[in-house]
C-alpha positions as CSV (number, residue, x, y, z in Angstrom):
1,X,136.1,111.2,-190.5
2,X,133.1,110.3,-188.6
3,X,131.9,111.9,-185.8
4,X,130.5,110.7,-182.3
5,X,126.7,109.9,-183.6
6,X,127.9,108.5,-186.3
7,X,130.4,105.6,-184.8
8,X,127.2,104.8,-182.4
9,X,125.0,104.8,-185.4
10,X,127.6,102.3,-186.8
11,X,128.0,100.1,-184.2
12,X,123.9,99.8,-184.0
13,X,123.7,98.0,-187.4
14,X,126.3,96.0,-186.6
15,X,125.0,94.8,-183.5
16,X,121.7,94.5,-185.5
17,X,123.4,92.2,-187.9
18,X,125.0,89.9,-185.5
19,X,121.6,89.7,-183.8
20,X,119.5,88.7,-186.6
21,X,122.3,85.8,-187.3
22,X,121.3,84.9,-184.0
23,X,117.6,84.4,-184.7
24,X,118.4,83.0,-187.7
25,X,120.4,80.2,-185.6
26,X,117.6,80.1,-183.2
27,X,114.5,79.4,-185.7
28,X,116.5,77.1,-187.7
29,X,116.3,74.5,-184.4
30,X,112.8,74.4,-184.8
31,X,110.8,71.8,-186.9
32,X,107.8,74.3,-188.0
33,X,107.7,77.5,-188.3
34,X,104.4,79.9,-187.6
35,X,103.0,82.9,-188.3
36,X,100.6,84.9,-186.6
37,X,98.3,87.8,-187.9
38,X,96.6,89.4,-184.8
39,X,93.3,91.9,-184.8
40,X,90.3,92.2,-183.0
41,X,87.7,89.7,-183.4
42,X,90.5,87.2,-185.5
43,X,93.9,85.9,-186.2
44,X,94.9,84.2,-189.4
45,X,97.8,81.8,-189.0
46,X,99.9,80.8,-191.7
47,X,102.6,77.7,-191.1
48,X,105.3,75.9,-192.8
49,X,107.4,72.8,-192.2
50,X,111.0,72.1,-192.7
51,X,110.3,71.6,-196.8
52,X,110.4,75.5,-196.6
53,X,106.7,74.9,-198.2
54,X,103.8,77.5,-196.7
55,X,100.1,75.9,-195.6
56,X,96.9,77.7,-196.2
57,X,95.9,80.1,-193.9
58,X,93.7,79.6,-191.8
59,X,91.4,81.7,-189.7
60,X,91.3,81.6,-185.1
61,X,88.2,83.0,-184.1
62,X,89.2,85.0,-180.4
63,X,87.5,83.0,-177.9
64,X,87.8,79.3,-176.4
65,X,86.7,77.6,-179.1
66,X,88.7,79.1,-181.6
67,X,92.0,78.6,-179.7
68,X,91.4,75.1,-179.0
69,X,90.4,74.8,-183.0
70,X,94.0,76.0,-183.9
71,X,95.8,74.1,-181.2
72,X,94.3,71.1,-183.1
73,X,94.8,72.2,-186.7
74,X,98.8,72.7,-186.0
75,X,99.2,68.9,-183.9
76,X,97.1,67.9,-187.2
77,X,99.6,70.1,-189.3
78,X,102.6,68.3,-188.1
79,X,101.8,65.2,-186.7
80,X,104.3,63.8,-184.7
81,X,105.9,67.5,-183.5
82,X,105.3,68.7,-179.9
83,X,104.6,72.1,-179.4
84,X,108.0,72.6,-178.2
85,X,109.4,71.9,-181.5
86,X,107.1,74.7,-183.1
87,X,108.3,78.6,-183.2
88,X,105.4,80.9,-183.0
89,X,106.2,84.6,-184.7
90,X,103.3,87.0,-183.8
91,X,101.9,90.7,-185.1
92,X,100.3,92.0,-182.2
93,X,98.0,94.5,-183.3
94,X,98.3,96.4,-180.3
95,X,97.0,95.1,-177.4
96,X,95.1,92.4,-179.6
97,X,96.7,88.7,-179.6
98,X,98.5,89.0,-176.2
99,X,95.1,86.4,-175.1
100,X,96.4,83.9,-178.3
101,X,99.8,84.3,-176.8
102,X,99.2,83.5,-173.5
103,X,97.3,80.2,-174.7
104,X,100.2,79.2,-177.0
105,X,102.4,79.7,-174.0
106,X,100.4,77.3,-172.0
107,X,100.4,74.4,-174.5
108,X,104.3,74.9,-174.7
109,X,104.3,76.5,-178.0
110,X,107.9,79.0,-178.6
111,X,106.8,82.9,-179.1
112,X,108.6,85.5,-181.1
113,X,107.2,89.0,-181.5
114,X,107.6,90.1,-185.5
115,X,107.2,94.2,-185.3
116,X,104.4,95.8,-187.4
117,X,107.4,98.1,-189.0
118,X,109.1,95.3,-190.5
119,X,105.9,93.9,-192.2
120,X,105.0,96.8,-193.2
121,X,108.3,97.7,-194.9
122,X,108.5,94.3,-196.6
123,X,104.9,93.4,-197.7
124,X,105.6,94.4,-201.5
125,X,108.7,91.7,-201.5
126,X,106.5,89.0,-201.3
127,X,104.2,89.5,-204.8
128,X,105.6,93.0,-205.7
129,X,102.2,94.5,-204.6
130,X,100.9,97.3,-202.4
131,X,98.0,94.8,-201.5
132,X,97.4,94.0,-197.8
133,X,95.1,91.4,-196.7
134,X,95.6,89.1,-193.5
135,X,96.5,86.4,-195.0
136,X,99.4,88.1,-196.3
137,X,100.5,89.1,-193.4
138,X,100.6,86.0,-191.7
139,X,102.4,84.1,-194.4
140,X,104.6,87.5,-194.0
141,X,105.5,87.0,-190.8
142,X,106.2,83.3,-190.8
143,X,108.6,84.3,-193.8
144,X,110.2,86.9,-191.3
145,X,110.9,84.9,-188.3
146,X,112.4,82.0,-190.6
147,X,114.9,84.9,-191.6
148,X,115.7,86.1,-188.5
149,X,113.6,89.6,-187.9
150,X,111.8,89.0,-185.0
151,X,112.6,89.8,-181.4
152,X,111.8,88.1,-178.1
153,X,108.3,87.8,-176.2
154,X,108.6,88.9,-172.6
155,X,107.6,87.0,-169.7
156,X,107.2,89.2,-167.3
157,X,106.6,88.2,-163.4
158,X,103.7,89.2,-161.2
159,X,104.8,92.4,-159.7
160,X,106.2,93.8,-162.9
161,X,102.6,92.8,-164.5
162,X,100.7,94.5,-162.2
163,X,103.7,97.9,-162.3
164,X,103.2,97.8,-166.3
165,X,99.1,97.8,-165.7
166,X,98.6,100.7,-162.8
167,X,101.8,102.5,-164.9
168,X,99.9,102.6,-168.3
169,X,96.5,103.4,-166.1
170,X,98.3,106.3,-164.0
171,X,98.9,108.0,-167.3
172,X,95.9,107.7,-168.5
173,X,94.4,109.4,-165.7
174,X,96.8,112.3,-165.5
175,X,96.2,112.7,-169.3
176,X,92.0,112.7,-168.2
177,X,92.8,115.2,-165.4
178,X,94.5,117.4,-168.2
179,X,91.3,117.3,-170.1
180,X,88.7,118.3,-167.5
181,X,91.4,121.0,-166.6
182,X,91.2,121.9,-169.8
183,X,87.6,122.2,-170.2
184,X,87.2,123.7,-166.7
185,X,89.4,126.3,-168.2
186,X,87.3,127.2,-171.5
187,X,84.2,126.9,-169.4
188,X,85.6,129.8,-166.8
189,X,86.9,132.1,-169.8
190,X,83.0,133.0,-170.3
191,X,81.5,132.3,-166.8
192,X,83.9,134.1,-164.6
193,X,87.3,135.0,-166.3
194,X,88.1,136.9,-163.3
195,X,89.2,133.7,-161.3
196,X,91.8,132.8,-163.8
197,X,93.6,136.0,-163.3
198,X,93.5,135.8,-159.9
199,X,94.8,132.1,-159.5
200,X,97.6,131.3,-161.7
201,X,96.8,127.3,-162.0
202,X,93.4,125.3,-161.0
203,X,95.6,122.8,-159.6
204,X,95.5,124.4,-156.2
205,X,92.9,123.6,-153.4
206,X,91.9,127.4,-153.4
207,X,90.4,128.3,-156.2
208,X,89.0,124.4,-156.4
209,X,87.2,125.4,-153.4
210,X,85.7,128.7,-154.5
211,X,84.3,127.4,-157.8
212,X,82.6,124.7,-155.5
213,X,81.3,127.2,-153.2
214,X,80.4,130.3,-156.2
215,X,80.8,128.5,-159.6
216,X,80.0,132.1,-161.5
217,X,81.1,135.8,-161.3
218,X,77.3,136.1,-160.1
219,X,77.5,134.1,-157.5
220,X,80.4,135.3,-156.4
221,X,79.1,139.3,-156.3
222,X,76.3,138.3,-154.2
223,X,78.8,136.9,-151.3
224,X,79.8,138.8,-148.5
225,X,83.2,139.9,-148.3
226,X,84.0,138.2,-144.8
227,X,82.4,134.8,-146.2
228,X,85.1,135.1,-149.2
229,X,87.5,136.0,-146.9
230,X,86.7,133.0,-144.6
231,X,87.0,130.9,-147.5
232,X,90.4,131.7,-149.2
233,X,91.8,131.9,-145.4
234,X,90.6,128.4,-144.6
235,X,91.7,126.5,-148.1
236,X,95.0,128.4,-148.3
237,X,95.7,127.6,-144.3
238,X,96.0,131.5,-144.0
239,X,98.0,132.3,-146.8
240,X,95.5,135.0,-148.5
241,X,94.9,137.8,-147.1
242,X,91.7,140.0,-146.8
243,X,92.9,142.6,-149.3
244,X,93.0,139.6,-152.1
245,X,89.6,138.2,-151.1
246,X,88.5,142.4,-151.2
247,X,89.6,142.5,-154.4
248,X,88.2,139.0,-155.9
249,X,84.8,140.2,-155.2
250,X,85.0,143.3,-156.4
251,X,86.3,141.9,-159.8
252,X,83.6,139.6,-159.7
253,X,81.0,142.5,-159.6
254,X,82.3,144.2,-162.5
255,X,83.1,141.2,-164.3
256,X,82.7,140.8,-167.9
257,X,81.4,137.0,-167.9
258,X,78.5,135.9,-169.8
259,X,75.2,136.3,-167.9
260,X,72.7,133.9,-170.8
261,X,72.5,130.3,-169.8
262,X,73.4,130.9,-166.0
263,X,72.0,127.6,-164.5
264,X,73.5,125.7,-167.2
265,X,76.6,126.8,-166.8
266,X,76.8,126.5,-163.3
267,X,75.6,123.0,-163.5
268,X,78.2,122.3,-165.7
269,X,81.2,124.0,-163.7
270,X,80.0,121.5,-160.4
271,X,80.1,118.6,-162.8
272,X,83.4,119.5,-163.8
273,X,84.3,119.4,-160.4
274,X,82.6,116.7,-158.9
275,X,84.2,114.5,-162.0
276,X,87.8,115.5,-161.2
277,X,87.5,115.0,-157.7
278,X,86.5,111.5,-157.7
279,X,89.5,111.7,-160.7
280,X,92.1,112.7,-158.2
281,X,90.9,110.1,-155.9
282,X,91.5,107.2,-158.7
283,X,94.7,108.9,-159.2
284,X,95.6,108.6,-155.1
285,X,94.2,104.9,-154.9
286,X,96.5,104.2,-158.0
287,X,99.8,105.5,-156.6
288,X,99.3,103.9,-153.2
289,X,98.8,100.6,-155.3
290,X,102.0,101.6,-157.0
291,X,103.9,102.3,-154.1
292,X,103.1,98.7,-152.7
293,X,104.5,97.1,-155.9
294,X,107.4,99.4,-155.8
295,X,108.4,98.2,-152.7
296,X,108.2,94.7,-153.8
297,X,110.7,95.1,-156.1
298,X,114.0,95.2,-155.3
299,X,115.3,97.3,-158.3
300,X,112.3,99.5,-158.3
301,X,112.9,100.3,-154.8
302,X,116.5,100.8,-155.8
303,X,115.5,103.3,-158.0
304,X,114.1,105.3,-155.2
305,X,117.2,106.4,-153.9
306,X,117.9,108.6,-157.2
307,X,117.8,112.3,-157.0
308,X,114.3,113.2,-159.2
309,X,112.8,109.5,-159.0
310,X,109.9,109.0,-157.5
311,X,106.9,106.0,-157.1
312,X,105.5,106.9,-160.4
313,X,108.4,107.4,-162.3
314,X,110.3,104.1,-160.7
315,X,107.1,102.5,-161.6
316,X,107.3,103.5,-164.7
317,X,111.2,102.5,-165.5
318,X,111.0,98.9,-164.1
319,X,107.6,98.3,-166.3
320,X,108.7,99.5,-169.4
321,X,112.1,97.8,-169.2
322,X,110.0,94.4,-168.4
323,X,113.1,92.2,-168.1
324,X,115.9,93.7,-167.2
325,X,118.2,90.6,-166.3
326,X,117.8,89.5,-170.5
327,X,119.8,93.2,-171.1
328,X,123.6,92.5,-171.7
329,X,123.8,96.4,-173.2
330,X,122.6,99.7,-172.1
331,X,122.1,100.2,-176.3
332,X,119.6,97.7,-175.7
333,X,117.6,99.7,-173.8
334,X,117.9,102.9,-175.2
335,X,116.7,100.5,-178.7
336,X,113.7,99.8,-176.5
337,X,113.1,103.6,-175.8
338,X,113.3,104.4,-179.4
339,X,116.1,106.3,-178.4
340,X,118.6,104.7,-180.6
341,X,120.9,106.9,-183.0
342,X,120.3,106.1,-187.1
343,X,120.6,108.7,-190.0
344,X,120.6,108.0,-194.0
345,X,124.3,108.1,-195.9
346,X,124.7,107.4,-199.0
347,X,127.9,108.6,-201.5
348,X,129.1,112.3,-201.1
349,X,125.5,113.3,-201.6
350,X,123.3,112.3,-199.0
351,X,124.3,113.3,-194.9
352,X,121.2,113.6,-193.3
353,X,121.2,114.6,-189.3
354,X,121.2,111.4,-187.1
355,X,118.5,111.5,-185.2
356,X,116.8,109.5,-182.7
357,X,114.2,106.7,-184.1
358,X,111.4,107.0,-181.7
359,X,110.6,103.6,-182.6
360,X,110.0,102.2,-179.1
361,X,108.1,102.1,-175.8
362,X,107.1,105.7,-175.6
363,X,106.4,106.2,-171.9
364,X,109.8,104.8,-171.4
365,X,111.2,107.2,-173.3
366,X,109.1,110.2,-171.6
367,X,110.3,108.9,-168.2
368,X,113.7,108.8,-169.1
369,X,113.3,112.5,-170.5
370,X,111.9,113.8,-167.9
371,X,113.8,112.7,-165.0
372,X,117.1,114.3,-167.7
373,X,115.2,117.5,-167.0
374,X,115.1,117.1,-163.7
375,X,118.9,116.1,-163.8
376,X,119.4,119.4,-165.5
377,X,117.9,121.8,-163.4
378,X,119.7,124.3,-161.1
379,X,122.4,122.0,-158.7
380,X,121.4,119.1,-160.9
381,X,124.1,116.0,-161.3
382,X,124.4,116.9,-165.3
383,X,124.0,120.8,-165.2
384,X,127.4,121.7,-166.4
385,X,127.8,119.0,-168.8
386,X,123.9,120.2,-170.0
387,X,125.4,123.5,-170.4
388,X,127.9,123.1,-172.5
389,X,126.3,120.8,-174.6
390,X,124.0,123.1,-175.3
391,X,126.5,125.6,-176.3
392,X,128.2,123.2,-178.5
393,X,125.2,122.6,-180.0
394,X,123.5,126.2,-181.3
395,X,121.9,126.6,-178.2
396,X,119.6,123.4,-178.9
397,X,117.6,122.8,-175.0
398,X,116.4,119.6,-176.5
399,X,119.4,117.8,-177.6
400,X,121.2,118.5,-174.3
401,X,118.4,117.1,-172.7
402,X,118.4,113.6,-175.1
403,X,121.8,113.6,-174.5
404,X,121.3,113.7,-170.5
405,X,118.7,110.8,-170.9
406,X,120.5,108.7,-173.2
407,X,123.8,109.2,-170.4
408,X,121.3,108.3,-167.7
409,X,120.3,104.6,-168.8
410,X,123.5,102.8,-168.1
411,X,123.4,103.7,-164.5
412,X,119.6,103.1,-164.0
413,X,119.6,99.7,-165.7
414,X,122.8,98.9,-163.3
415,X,120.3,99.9,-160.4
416,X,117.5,97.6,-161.7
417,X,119.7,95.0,-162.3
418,X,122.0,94.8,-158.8
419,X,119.4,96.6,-156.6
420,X,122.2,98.3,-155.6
421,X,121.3,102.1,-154.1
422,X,122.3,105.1,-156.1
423,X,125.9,106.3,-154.4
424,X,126.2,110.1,-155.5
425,X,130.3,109.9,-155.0
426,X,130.5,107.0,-156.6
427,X,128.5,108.1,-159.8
428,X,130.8,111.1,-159.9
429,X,134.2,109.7,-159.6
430,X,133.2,107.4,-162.4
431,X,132.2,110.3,-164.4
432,X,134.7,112.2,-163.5
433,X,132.1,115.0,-162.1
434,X,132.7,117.4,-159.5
């Protein structure tokens, strides 16, 4: 009998298999067929007409010159074809060839995206050898498309452009702020440990502003009490007391920090600090851009309205999903996440667990995890069904959560899509939630 996973898991390939009949259809209506190597300073393009026959490759330089060189080599190719008649399948190398794609765009050329998974699994069917070289590849992935194992290219408008571009950046700087956090951290654990015990995070304005003012334990000892006092009072807006500043200093007098290498330390602690500070203010700029785009977007805004979304994490959704009016499934989109259900069967003898694939957009799969947790938290929408499908399942906090997100993507892509606002009553009597 199969279980849950299992049926879902089932219904995956088959949908997989009806899809790649599709492409199959689709490249078939096309009078050449190309394939498209990406890297860093070079493509190689390999190309083949309806005789099922494969050209030489041939090698794109990235620049001008070089596009313009292979415009010309595939109108000489196939004289007679428009570019409209040609299907493009390209290996992006990650974000290396999305320039090429954009030029083949322009000249009218069709463009398929041919995952570096599939090559990779694949590239000893072609001579029955391990060996990888470029032009391989290429004359690969031409091969692939003609069989159907490619998916589409988005197009993606303006606004969701610019939300994809400030999303991947406000990431990136959360993950830098993480760093210097980090290293602020190790620096403190010999220059004054006594500051970490007395602030639990150094996310805070508080201690921020006492490391400006008295970077080490030193410095610290050698304040007067009413000047700490004065301090913690003003960046906490009155919510320290004297007894706590009493006590910092007296920790820092009889502190156990390192005393060698004083002024280089203490230069290093206001670097720290000068570099996360113009950090956070990359990270403000960025969210206001955000929140602009956001409310641009009709199903971004829409998005708004749910409990635990905010401009970041709306941001986030309506990039990653890119196109959201090509989606005719949620399963689509939880493919996309790499949140998709597969396992290995095989006789009597082989049930492994299904598991997710994680072969997807990652930070579309992070958002949609962490907004479960917040869906799971005390009062949350999915606490009780969280609950007991953690108790069906050994206790495992994870699954329940994957389980949450994977719940949470029909109703969120029916947000994108409609721009309709989330209606709590109406979530739950389709649910059938209290």
């Amino acid at each position: 009998m199969l279980t849950s996973a299992s049926r879902t898991a089932l219904r995956g390939a088959v949908t997989a298999q009806a899809r790649r009949e599709h492409n199959r259809t689709y490249a078939e209506g096309f009078e050449a067929l190309i394939g498209v190597d990406c890297g860093g300073t070079f493509h190689q393009i390999v190309a083949r007409g309806r005789d099922g026959r494969r050209k030489k490759a041939i090698r794109v330089d990235v620049d001008h010159a070089g596009f313009d060189a292979a415009h010309a080599y595939l109108q000489q190719a196939f004289p007679g074809l428009r570019p409209s008649e040609m299907l493009v399948g390209m290996e992006f190398a990650g974000h290396h060839g999305f320039t090429f794609a954009q030029f083949l765009r322009q000249q009218g050329y069709a463009i398929v995206t041919v995952l570096s998974s599939v090559t990779k699994k694949l590239r000893e069917v072609e001579d029955n050898s391990p060996r990888k070289d470029d032009a391989k590849d290429a004359a690969q992935i031409c091969q692939l498309v003609s069989d159907g194992l490619f998916v589409g290219y988005a197009v993606l408008s303006d606004v969701v452009s610019q939300l994809r571009v400030l999303s991947t950046e406000r990431l990136r700087l959360g993950i830098e702020e993480t760093r210097l956090r980090n290293r602020l951290r190790a620096v403190l654990d010999l220059a004054f440990p006594e500051v970490l015990a007395a602030f639990s995070t150094l996310r805070h304005r508080t201690p921020l502003a006492i490391l400006e003012r008295w970077p080490l334990a030193a410095d610290l000892a050698a304040a007067a009490p009413q000047s700490v006092h004065r301090q913690l009072r003003l960046s906490s807006q009155n919510h320290i007391g004297r007894d706590r500043a009493r006590w910092l200093v007296d920790a820092a007098r009889s502190s156990i920090a390192l005393t060698d290498a004083a002024p280089a330390r203490h230069a290093e602690i206001q670097r720290l600090l000068a570099r996360r500070a113009f950090l956070m203010e990359q990270l403000t700029a960025c969210e206001a851009e955000l929140a602009v785009l956001v409310a641009a977007h009709p199903g971004a805004k829409a998005l708004l309205t749910v409990p635990g979304i905010g401009v970041v994490a709306a941001a986030a959704l309506v990039s990653e999903i890119g196109t959201p009016e090509t989606f005719e499934s949620p399963r689509q989109v939880l493919k996309l996440a790499g949140m998709n259900l597969a396992g290995k069967s095989s006789g009597t003898s082989v049930r492994s667990r299904i598991r997710q694939t994680k072969r997807g957009r990652p930070l579309l799969r992070r958002q949609l995890f962490l907004l479960a947790g917040r869906w799971c938290r005390q009062h949350g929408f999915y606490r009780e069904y969280y609950l007991a499908y953690v108790a069906r399942n050994g206790g495992s906090k994870i699954k329940g959560l994957s389980a949450v997100a994977r719940k949470l993507v029909p109703m969120l892509l029916h947000i994108i899509q409609t721009g309709e606002p989330f209606d709590a009553a109406r979530w739950g009597r389709n649910r059938h939630v209290a």
